[in-house]
N, C-alpha and C positions, 0 to 999 in steps of 0.2 A: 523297410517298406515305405520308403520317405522318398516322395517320388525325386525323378530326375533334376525337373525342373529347380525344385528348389533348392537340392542342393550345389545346381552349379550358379542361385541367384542369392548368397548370404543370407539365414535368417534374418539374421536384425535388420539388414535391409528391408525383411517382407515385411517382418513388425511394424518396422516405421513406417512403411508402407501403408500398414494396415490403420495404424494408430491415425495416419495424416486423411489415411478414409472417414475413418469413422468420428473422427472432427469434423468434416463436413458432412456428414451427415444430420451433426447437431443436435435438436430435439426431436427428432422425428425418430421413436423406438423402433418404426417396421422399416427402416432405411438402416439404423443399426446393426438391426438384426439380420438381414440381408447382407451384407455387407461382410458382416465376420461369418456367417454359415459359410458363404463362397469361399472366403479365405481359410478358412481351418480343411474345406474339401479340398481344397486346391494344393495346401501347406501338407498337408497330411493324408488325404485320403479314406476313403473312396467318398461317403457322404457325409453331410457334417447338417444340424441344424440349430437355432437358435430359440429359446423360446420366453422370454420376459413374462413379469407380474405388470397386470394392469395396476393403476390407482386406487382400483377395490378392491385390490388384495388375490383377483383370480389370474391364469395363465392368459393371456392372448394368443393370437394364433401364431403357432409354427412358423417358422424362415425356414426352408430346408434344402440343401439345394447337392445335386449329385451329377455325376457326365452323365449320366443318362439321364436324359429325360421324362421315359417315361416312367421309371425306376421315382424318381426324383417328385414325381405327383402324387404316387402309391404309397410309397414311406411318408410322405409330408404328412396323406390321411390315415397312416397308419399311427405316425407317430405324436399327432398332432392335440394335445391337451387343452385346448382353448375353450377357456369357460369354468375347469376345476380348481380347486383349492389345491395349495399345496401341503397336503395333510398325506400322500400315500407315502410309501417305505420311501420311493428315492430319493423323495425331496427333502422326506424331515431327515434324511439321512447327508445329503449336503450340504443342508441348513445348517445339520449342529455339528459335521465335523469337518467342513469350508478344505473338505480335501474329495478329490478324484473319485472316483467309482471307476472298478474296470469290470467288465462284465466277459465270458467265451461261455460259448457252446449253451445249454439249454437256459440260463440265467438271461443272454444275450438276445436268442430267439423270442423269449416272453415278452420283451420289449413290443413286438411288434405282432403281426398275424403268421402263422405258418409259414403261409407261401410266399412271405417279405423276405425269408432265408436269411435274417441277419445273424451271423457267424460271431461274431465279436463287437464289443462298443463299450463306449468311454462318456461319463457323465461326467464335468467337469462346474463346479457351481459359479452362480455371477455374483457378485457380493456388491452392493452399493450401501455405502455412507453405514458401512458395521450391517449390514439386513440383507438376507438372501432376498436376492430380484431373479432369480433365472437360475437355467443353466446351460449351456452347450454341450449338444450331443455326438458324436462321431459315428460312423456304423460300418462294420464289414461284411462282406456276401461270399467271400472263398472258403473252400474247406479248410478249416485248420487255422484259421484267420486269427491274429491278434498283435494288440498294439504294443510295442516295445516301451521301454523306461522314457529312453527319449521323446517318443511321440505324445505318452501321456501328458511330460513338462512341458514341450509344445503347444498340447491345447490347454494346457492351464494356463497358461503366456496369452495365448491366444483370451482365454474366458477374463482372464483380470485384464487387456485391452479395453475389453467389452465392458466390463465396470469402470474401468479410466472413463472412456466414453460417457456413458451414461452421467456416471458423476460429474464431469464437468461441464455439460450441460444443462442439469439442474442445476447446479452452482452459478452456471452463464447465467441462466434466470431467473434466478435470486440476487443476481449481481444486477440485471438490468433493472429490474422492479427497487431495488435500491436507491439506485441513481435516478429511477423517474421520483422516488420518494423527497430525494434533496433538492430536484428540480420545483416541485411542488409546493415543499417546504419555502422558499426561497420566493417561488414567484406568486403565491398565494398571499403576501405580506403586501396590500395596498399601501404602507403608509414606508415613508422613507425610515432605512436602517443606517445609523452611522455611530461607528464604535472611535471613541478619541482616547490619547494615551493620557495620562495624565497631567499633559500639560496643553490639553486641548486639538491633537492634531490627530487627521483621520488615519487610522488602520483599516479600515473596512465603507466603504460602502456599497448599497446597492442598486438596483437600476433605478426605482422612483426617488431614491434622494438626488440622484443625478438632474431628474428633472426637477426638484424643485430649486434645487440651485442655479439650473442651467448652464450644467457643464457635464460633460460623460463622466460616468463612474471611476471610469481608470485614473480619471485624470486629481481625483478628488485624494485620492491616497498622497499621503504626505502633507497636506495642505492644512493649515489651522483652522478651525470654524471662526476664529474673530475674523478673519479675514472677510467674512462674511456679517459679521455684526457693528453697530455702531459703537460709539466709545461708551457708549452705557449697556448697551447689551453684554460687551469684553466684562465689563466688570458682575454685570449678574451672571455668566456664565461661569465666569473666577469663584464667584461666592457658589455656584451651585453643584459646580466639580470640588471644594471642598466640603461641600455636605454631603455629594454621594459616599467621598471618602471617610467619614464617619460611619459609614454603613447606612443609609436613609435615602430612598430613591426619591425625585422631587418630580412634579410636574408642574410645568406652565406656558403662560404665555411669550411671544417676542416676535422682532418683524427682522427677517434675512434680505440683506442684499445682494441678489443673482447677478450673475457675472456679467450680463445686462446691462447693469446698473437699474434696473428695476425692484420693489420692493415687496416682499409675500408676509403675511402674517401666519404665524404657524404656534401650532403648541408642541413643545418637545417633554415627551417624559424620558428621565434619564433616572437608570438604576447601575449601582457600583460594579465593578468585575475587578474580580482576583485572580489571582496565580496561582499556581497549584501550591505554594504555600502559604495563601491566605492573605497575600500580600496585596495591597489596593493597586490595579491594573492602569485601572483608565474609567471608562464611564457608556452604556449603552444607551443610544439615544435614537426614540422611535419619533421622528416630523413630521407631523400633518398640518397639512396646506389649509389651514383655515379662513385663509380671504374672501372667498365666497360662502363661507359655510360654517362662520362665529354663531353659534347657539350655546346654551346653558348644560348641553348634551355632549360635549368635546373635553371637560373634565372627565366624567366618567368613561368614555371609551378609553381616556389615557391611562387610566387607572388598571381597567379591562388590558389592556396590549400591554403592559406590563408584568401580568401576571402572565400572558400569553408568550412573553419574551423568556421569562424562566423558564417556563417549560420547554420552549423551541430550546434553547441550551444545553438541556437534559437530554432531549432526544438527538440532536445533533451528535453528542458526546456517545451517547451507543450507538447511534449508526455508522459515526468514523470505525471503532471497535468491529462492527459486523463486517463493516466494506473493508475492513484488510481481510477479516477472517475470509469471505468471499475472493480475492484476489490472490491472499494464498495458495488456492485450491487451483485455483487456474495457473499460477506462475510455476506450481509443480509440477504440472501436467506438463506446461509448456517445457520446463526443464527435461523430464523424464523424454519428450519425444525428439530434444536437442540432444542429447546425451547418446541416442540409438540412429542418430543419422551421419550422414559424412556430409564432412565441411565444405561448404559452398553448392550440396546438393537444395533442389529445392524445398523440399520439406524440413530440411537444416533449417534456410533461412524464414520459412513460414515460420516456425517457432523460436525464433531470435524475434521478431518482429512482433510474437505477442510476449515475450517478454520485454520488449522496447515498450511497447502499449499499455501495463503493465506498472511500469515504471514511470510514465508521463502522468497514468492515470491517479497513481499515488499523489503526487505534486499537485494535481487538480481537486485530488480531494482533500486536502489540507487548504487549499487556498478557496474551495468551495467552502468547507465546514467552518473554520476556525473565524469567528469574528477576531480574535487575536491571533498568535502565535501558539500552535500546542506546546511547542520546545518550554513553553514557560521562562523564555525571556532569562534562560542559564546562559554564563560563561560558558564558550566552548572554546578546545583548539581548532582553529577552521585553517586548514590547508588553502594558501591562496587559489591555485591553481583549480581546487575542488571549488571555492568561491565562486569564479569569475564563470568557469565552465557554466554551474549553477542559473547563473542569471542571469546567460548568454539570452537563452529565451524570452528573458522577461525586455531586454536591454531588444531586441529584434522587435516584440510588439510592441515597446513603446515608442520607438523611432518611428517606426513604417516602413513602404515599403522604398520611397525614397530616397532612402536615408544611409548610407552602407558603414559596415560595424567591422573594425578589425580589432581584435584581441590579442596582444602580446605578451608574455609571460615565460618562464623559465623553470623548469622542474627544481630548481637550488631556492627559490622564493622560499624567506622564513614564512610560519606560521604565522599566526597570530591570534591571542586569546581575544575573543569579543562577542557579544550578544550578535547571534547569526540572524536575526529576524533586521534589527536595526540597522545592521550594515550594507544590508542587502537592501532597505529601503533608502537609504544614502546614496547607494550607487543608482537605485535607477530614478530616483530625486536627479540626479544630474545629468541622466540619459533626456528625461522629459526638458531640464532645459536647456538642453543642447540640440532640442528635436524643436523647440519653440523660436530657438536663433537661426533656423534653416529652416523658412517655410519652401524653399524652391530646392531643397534636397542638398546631398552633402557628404562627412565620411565624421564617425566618431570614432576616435584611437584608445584605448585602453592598456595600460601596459603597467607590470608590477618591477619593481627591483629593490635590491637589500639597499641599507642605506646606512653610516653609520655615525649620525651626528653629533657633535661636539655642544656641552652643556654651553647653553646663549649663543649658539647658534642661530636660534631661530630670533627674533627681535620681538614675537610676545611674550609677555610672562610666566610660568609657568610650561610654556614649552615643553614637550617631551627632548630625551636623548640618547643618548647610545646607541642600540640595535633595535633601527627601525625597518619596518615596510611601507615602500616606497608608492605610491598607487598614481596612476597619472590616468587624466581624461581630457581630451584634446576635442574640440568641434573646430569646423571650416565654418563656422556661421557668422553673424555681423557682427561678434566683437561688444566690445563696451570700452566707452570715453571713461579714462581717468576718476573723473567724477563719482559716475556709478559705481565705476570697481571696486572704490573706495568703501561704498554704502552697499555692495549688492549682499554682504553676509549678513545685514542687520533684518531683526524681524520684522517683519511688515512692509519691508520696502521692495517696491514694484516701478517699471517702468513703463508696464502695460497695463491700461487705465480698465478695464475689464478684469483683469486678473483677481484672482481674492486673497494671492500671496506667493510669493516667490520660495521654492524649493530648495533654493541656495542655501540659506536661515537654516530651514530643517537640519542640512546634510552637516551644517555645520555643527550645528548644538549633537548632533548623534556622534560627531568624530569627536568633538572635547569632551563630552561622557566615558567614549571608550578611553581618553587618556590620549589622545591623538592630536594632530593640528593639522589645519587646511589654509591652504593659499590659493588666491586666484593670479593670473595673468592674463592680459588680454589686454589688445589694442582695436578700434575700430575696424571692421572689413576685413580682418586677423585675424578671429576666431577667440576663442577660449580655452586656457588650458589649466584646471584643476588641479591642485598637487594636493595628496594627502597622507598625510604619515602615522602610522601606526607603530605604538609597539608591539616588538617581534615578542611571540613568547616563549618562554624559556624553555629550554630543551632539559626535560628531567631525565638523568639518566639511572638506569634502574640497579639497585644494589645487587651485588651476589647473591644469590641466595630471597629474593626477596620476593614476593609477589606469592604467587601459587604453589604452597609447599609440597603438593602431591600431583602427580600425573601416572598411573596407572592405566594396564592394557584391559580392556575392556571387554563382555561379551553378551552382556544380557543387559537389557534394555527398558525400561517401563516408560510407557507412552500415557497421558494423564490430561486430556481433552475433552472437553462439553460436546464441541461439536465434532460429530460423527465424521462428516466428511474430511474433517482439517488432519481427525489424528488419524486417517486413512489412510490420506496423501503423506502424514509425518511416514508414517509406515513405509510406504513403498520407497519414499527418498532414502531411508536409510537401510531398507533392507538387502539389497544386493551388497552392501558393504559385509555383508557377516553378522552380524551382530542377532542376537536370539531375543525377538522383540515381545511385550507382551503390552496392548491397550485395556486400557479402561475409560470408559466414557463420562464417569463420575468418581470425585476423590475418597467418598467412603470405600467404593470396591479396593480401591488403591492401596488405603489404608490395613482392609479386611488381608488381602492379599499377603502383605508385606508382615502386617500381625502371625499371620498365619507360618512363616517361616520363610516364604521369598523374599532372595537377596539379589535385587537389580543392582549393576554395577553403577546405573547411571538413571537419575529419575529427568524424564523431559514432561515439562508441565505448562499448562496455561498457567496464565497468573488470577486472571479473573474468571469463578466459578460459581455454580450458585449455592452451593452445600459448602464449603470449602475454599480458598482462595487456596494459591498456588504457594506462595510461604508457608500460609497454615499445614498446609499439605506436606511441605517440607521439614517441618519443624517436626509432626506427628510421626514419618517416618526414621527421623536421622534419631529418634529415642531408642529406635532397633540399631539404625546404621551410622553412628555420628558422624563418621566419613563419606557419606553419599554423597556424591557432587550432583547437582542440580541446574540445569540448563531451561533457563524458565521461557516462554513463549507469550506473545499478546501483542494486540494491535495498538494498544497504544505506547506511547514512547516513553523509556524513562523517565522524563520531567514531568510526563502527566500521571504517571502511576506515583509519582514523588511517594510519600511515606509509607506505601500503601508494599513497597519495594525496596529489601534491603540486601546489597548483594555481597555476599562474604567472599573469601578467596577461592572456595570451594563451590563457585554457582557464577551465572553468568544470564545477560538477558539478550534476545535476540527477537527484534521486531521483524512482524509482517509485513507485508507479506517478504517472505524468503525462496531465496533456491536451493536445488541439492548440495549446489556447493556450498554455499554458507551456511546452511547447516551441519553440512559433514565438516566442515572447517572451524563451527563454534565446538562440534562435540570433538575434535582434534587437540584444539585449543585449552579447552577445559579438562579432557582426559587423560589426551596421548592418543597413541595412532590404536588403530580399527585392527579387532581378531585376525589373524595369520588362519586361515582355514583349507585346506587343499580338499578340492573335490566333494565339496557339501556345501550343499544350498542352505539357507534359512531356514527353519522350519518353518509351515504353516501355522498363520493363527487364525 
């Protein structure tokens, strides 16, 4: 009974169809609802209606929509619940068993009034974030009327659409009100923010330190603050970055020299920052502009913003946590409706493009939230090629628009082990001065190559050798006389009398940290060309036998999430693969479950819980299962979960937000391949 139409137009085409509708539809539930009524009448037949839970908990009115018209106005107010509780049989009967209802013959009729003649009908329920919100209805008028196996799965395809929908909508705003929360957070701070590493130079600023220096924000990264203080200022700064490091925030007075060359009196309170191992970071430092406004009152606010900068730390630190948890939920969605469309259609690339969005947005929020690095400032192996790509973007806005950037590189580039936060400020350290030797525009060249040089090689001491990485950065700008070239890596040395310190210095002390060396060349009205070498790092190769003892085929599932929505989206990513899934919303139930004699092959968990943490949760189970592999979930990153995350050979960690593939690819990785199952769906949960 599956009309013509749609079977000569592919389901999953209408899906995706429907799915790319009911996205723009948005937050607006009677445009949802509207939307999928049409589609399930259209997909299936003869009428189909929609009916959602308001925010107080009652029905709103009926979507209902049928070829006939006036057919299609009579059932609406026949069948139309707007206003009641969902307390009568049908509903607490979807609610608690989130499976179909099929209704023929007098069952079917009771639905409605008499003379509505409905023959047959199909109640399918709407499930949002684990909580019945609705349900989709279908209805037939012929004698002998009823819906086939197929048609039921259809409108259940069709109803869990309708909860995609919904869910990621609320999610969209929860996601926005998030981000006006960090906008807030950030621009509601009158007095200048600037975070220096431990040896004085900035990581972070924000827009009013900018003015008090008189220089843009952007431009402030990488740059020393003595640069800005006199020779007695350098030294109370020196003495007061080793008192933070003791643990002891200081506040006081001193006067800065703006780029200007003009002079501001300002009180800085500076309080210590560490790593996720405890380890002394650098130093947060709150400036206010006290030149017009020296009173006996400017000690105690500093005292006040200090305790106010802790706490902004703490909440920064969960709302990174939330804002993947929220991105998540969208990046699944967006997967789920890429996966049902064909490539190069346009609803294909509508949903590539919010997972492009997605993934920009991630990057923004890391470099929004983090007065430091979250990576916590680890060794990593960083793929060049994954490097350069990286901070192609950051290397385009600091140039301008000017200024043209070509990138050369090689897929055979060695790796190389190094702090990803500091290398990446190195490199665009030398974009900015390569953008300040080209006020009238220009071209900077990038280009990596293996290298393999011989011990005293190079003619400084200490030198790296062997198998290096070869990094080159070339400008068409003016060049530097001999002289300079000579002096331009030393610190403090500038050629422009405005400057508060040249970038050079920086990028150099970052590359001899990594165990690296830098060379300049350059002749007047010749440009600049940077050479820096790295060591490559070593290529471990893995023993027989070594690593992950166990890989077994898998089929049952436990899902172990806080938030509702996130293990919902887990859910559906992984359910078409087969796998016999079971959620719980909290790690007691988890535990209860598992006590009780369920044996999941595979536990998927948040890490951070509020009864529970995600190892704890581990640990309490693997007493029943010592072999349970664990595949842990959470927005933030290894290095910031540091001890808090231990991962054995039989567990693995997989940050926010993710897609279907990377998940079905960590749970591959970690398990072995996905149930072999012919002709059976999942069971409902």
């Amino acid at each position: 009974m599956t009309h013509m139409g749609v079977m000569a137009y592919p389901l999953r085409y209408a899906l995706a169809d429907l799915a790319l509708a009911l996205s723009r539809a948005g937050a607006n539930p009677a445009e949802v609802s509207s939307t999928a009524a049409r589609a399930a009448a259209d997909m299936i037949g003869d009428g189909a209606g929609v009916q959602l839970l308001r925010d107080d908990g009652r029905y709103e009115e009926i979507s209902y929509h049928h070829l006939d018209d006036e057919r299609s106005r009579t059932l609406a107010r026949s069948l139309d619940r707007a206003g009641d509780t969902p307390d009568d049989e049908f509903s607490t009967t979807l609610a608690a068993s989130r499976r179909p209802i099929v209704l023929a013959g007098d069952p079917a009729a009771a639905l409605g009034h008499p003379e509505d003649g409905i023959t047959a009908a199909v109640l399918c329920p709407v499930i949002v974030d684990n909580t019945y919100a609705g349900f989709l209805i279908l209805t037939r008028h012929t004698a002998d009327a009823f819906y086939s196996t197929p048609e039921v799965e259809l409108a259940r395809d069709i109803a869990g659409e309708v909860s995609l929908a919904v869910s990621a909508a609320r999610a969209q705003e929860r996601l926005k009100a998030a981000e006006e929360r960090y906008h807030r957070v950030l621009e509601t701070i009158p007095e200048g923010v600037l975070q220096l590493d431990p040896d004085g130079v900035a990581t972070y600023a924000n827009e009013p330190i900018g003015v008090v220096l008189g220089m843009p924000r952007a431009e402030l990264i990488g740059v020393s603050l003595r640069g800005f203080l006199d020779n007695v200022g350098q030294k109370e700064l020196d003495r007061r970055i080793a008192e933070c490091k003791t643990g002891r925030s200081t506040v006081g007075a001193t006067r800065l020299m703006r780029a200007d060359g003009s002079r501001r009196s300002v009180r800085i309170s500076m309080m210590p920052v560490r790593d996720d191992h405890g380890e002394f970071a650098g130093v947060l430092c709150m400036i206010t502009d006290t030149t017009d406004h020296i009173d006996a009152r400017g000690l105690k606010r500093q005292l006040d913003h200090l305790r106010r900068l802790d706490s902004l730390g703490q909440l920064i630190g969960g709302l990174s946590h939330d804002f993947n948890n929220l991105m998540t939920v969208v990046a699944g969605s967006a997967d789920m409706i890429l996966t049902g469309t064909e490539e190069g259609s346009q609803p294909h690339q509508l949903a590539q493009d919010i997972l492009d969005a997605v993934a920009t947005g991630r990057t923004l929020t890391h470099q929004l939230l983090a007065f430091g690095r979250s990576e916590g400032n680890r060794p990593e192996v960083i793929p060049i090629p994954d490097l350069l790509t990286d901070v192609q973007s950051l290397f385009s806005r600091t140039l301008g628009e000017r200024i043209g950037l070509d990138l050369t590189f090689g897929p055979d580039v060695w790796p190389v082990k190094a702090e990803r936060g500091p290398l990446e400020q190195a490199l665009v350290n030398l974009a900015a001065n390569a953008r300040d030797a080209m006020l009238h525009g220009g071209m900077v060249r990038v280009t990596a190559t293996n290298e393999v040089i011989e011990p005293g090689q190079f003619a400084t001491e200490g030198a790296p050798a062997g198998k290096l990485v070869h990094l080159i950065v070339t400008d068409t700008g003016t060049g530097m006389e001999e002289e300079v070239r000579k002096r331009a890596l030393e610190p403090f040395f500038t050629t422009r009398p405005t400057a508060a310190g040249l970038g050079l210095a920086t990028t150099a002390g970052i590359v001899t940290n990594l165990g690296g060396h830098i060379e300049l060349e350059s002749q007047p009205r010749m440009g600049t060309t940077v050479h820096i070498y790295l060591p490559a790092a070593e290529e471990r190769k893995q023993a027989e036998g070594e690593g992950r003892t166990k890989q077994a085929v898998i089929g049952r599932v436990l899902i172990v999430e806080d938030q509702p929505d996130v293990a919902q989206l887990v859910q559906r990513l992984i359910a078409p693969a087969g796998y016999e899934i079971a959620v719980a919303t909290d790690a007691l139930t988890a535990v209860t479950q598992v006590a009780s004699g369920a044996r999941p092959d595979l536990l998927i968990t948040d890490v951070v819980m509020p009864t529970m943490t995600g190892p704890e949760l581990a640990s309490a189970l693997r007493t029943h299962q010592p072999d349970l592999p664990v595949l842990y979930m959470s927005g933030y990153s290894a290095a910031s979960l540091g001890p808090q995350l231990h991962l054995d050979d039989n567990s693995m960690l997989l940050e926010k937000p993710f897609t279907r593939s990377t998940l079905l690819g960590a749970i591959r990785s970690l398990c072995g391949p996905q149930p072999i199952r012919q002709n059976e769906a999942p069971p409902p949960q």
